[in-house]
C-alpha positions in Angstrom: 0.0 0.0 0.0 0.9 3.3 -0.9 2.1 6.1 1.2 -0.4 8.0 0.1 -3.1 5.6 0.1 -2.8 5.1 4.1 -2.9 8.6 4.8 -6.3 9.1 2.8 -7.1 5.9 4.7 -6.4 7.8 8.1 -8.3 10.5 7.0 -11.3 9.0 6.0 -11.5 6.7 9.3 -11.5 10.0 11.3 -14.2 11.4 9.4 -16.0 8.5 10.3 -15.4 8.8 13.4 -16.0 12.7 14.1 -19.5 11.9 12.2 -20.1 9.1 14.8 -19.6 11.2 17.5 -21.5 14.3 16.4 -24.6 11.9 15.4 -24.7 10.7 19.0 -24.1 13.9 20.7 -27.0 14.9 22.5 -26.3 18.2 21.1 -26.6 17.1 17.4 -30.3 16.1 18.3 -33.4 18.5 17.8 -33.9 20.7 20.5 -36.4 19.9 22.9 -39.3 22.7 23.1 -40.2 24.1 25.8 -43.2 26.9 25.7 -43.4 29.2 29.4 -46.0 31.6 30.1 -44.4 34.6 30.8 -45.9 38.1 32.3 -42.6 39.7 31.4 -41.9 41.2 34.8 -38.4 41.9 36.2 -39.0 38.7 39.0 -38.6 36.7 35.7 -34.8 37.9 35.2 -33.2 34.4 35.5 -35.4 33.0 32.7 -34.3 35.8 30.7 -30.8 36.2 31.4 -30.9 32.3 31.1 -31.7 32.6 27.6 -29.8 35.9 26.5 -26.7 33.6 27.8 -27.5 30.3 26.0 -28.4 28.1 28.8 -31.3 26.9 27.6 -29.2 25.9 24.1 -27.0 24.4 26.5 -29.8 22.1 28.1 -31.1 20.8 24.5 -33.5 23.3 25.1 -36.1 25.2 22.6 -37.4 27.5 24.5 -40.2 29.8 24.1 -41.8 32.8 26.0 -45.5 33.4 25.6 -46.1 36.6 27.0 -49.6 37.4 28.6 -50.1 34.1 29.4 -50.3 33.9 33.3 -52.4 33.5 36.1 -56.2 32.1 35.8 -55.7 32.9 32.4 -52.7 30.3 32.1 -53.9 26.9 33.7 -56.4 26.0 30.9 -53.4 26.1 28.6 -51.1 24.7 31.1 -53.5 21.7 31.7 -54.2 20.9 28.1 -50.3 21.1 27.2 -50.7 24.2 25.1 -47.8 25.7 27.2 -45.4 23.6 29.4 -44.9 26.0 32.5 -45.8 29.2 33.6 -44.2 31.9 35.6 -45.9 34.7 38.2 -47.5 34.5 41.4 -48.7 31.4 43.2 -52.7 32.0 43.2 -55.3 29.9 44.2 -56.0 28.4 40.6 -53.0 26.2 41.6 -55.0 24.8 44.4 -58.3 24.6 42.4 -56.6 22.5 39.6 -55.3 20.2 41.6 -58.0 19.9 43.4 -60.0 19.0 39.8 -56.9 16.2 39.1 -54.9 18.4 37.1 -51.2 17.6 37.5 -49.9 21.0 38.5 -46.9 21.8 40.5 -44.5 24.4 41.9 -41.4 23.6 40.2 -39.2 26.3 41.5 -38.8 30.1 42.9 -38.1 32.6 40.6 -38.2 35.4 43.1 -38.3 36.0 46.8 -38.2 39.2 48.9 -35.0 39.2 50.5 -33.3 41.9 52.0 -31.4 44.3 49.8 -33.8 43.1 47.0 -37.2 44.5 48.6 -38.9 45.3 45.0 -42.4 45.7 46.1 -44.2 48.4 48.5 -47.2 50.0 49.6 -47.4 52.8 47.9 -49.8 55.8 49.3 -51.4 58.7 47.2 -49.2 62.0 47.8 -51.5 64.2 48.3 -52.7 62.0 51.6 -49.1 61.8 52.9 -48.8 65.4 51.7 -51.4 66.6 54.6 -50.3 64.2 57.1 -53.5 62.2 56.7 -51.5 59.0 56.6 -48.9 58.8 58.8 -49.0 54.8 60.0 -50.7 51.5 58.8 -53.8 52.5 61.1 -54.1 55.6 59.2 -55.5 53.5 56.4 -58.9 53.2 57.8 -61.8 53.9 55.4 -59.7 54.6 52.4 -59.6 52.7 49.4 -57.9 50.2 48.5 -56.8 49.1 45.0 -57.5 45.2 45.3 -57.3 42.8 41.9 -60.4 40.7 41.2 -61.3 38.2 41.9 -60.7 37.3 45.4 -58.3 35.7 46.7 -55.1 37.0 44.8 -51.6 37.7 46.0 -53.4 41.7 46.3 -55.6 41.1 48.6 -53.7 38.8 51.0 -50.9 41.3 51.1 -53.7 44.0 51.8 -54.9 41.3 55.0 -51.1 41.6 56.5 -50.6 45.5 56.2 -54.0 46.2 57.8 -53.1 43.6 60.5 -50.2 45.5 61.6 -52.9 48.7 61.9 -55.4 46.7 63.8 -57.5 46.4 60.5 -59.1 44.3 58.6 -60.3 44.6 54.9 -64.0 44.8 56.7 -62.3 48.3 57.6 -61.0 49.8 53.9 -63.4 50.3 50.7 -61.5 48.1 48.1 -61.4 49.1 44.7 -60.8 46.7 42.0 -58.2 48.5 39.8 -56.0 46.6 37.2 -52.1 47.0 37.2 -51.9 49.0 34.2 -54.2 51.8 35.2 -52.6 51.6 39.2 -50.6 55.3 38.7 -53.8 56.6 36.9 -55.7 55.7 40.1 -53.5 56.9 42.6 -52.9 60.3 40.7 -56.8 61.3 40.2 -58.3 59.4 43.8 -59.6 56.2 42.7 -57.3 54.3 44.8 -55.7 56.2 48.1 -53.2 53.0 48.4 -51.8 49.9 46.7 -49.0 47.5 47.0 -47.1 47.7 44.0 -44.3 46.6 42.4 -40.7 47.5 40.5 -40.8 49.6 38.3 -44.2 50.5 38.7 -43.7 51.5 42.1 -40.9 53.9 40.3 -42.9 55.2 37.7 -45.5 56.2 39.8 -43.8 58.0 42.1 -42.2 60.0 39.4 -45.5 61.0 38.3 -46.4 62.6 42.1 -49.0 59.9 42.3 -48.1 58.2 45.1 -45.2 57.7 48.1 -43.4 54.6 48.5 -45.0 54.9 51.7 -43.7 51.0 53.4 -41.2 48.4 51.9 -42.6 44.8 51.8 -40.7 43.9 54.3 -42.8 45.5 56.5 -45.6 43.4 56.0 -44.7 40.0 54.0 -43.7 37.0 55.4 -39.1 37.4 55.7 -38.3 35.7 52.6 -41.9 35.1 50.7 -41.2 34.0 47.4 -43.6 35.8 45.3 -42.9 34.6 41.8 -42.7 30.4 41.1 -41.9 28.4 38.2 -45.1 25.9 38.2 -44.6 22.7 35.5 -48.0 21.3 33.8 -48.2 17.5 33.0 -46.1 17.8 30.0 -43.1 18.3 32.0 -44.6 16.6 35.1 -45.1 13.3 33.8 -43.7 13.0 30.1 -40.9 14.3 29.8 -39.4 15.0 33.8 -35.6 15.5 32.4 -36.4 18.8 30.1 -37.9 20.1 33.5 -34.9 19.1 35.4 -33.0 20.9 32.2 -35.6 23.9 32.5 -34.8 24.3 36.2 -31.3 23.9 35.5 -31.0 26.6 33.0 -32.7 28.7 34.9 -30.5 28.5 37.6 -27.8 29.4 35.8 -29.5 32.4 34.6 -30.0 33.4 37.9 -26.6 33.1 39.4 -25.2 35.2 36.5 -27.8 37.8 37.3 -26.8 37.9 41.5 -23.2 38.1 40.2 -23.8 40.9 37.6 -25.7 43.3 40.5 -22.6 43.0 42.6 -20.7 45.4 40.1 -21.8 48.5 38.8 -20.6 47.5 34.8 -22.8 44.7 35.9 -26.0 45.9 36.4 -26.1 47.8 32.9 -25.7 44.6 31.5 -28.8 43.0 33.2 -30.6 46.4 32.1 -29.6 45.8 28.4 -31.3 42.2 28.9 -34.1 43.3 31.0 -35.0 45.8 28.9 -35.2 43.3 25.5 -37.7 40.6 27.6 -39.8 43.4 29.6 -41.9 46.6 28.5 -39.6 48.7 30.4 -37.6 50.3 28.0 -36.5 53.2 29.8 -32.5 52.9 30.8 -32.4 55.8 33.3 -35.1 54.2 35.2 -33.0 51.2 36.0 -30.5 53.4 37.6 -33.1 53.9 40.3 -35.8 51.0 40.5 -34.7 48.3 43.0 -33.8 45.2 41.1 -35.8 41.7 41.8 -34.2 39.0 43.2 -33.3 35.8 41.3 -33.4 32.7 43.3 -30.0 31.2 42.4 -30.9 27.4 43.5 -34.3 27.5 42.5 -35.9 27.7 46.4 -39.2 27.9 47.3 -39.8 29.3 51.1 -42.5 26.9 52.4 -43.2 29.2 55.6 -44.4 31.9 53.3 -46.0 29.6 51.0 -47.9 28.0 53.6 -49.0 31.4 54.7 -50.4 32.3 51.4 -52.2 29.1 51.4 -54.2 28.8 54.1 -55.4 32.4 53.6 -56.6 31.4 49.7 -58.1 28.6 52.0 -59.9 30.6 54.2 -61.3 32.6 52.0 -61.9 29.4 49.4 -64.7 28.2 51.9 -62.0 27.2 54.9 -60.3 24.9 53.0 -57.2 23.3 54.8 -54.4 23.6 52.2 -51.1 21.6 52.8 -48.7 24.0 50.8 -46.1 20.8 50.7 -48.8 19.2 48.3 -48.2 21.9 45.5 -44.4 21.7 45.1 -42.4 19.1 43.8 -38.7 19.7 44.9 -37.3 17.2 42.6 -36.3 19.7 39.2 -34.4 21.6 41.6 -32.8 18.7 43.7 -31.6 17.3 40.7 -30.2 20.0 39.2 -28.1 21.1 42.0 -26.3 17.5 42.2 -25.2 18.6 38.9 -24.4 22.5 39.3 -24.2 22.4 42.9 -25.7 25.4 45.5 -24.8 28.7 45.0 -22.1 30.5 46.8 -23.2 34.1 47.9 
């Protein structure tokens, strides 16, 4: 045999090879997809920095954002397998779909209020603070309150905890049903006297001399409430489990380059630049003065605060004792951190 020959006999057995091994790379495979419901709020940051950064790709993942699909409005489509997941607020459709047989769990945290990251308050109209009309969380008796509809919501039982701390109840307050995007427009003209709101609305709103970030969340919510989760439908619950696990995963790493990023001032304009592609906040210089959500880097769910928010959905869902163990399942998350392991703060 030739010289020759046996080196284009080399070459073609490595071709062969390097074919092999890109044919049974997972990688060479069609990505999986993978359709969330998204309200495209900045609690949602590791989803989106996840998938600015390629971590989804990473995972095998196709992933796909479908905006304005969330809450109530979301679990038809999350139970039928129109979307896979959904991100926002834990709300008592959760509980009602199970409740029906609906495979439905809380795969994750997205968001928690932690200190440092208190992105929410109760905001106040200026003009009351302006006359010293409302001075503490007592003051709020007999004004009205801007409460979503229907009842119970994640408005309403934040409502129940500041007028606590007053010696109120809601029995005390008119409540005014008043949708997120008209909140400033209510403050500014009367229609609401007070709402908890969050970033950047809370923000915006006070720019506009509508209303005083009058308490921080922290003041009222349970230390360390996770008030946006990840919840899976039965496409990843029950046929395919490892995209979730891949999902979670992603996620994840979305998050921790998100925490990382906030801890140097370059850092956060990058975030913005991504923040401002995935959300309706467009405004830069508004970044420079909203406080930032906070990303759950290992996926966590507080069960205290969980707990608390379900047994008042129960109570007002005909006293119905609600086990808030019952609407997580912990394993995504476990499994990915075997293979990224917890975050270091």
């Amino acid at each position: 045999m030739s010289n020759k020959t046996s080196i284009s006999g080399r070459v073609l057995l490595a071709a062969v090879v390097a074919l092999c091994v890109i044919v049974q790379s997972p990688l060479a495979n069609a990505a999986e997809k993978v359709k969330i419901g998204v309200i495209g709020i900045l609690a949602e940051a590791g989803l989106y920095v996840a998938a600015e950064r390629g971590y989804f790709t990473k995972e095998g993942l196709d992933v796909e954002f479908v905006k304005g699909m969330f809450g109530p409005d979301a679990f038809p489509a999350l139970a039928t397998g129109q979307i896979d997941a959904v991100g926002g607020a834990f709300g008592p459709e959760m509980i009602n779909a199970i409740e029906r047989g609906i495979n439905v769990r809380i795969a994750g945290g997205l968001s928690s209020y932690v200190p440092g990251f208190e992105s929410g308050f109760l905001m106040v109209r200026k003009e009351l603070i302006d006359q010293g009309k409302v001075k503490d969380f007592a003051d709020l008796k007999d004004l009205k309150l801007a409460i979503l509809e229907p009842r119970p919501n994640l408005t309403d039982y934040f409502a129940t905890r500041y007028l606590k701390l007053g010696g109120l109840t809601l029995n005390d307050v008119q409540t005014v049903n008043v949708p997120f995007p008209s909140m400033i427009a209510a403050l500014k003209t009367g229609g609401a006297d007070a709402a908890h709101v969050s970033e950047p609305l809370a923000t915006i709103a006070a720019d506009a001399q509508a209303a005083v970030k009058f308490k921080p969340v922290s003041a009222y919510a349970p230390n360390g409430l996770t008030v946006a989760v990840l919840q899976f439908g039965p496409n990843l619950l029950e046929k395919s489990r490892d995209a979730g696990e891949r999902v979670i995963a992603a996620y994840m790493q979305g998050a921790r380059d998100y925490l990382e990023a906030l801890k140097k001032p370059e850092g956060r304009g990058e975030m913005t630049e991504i923040l401002m592609k995935y959300t309706p906040v467009k405004n830069r210089v508004l970044y420079d003065r909203i406080v930032f959500a906070y990303a759950d880097p290992d996926a966590g769910v507080d069960m205290d605060g969980l707990q608390d928010m379900a047994t008042y959905y129960g109570s007002v869902m005909g006293g119905k004792q609600i086990d808030a163990k019952m609407l997580v399942d912990t394993s995504f998350a476990q499994s990915a951190l075997k293979r990224l392991g917890a975050y270091r703060h």
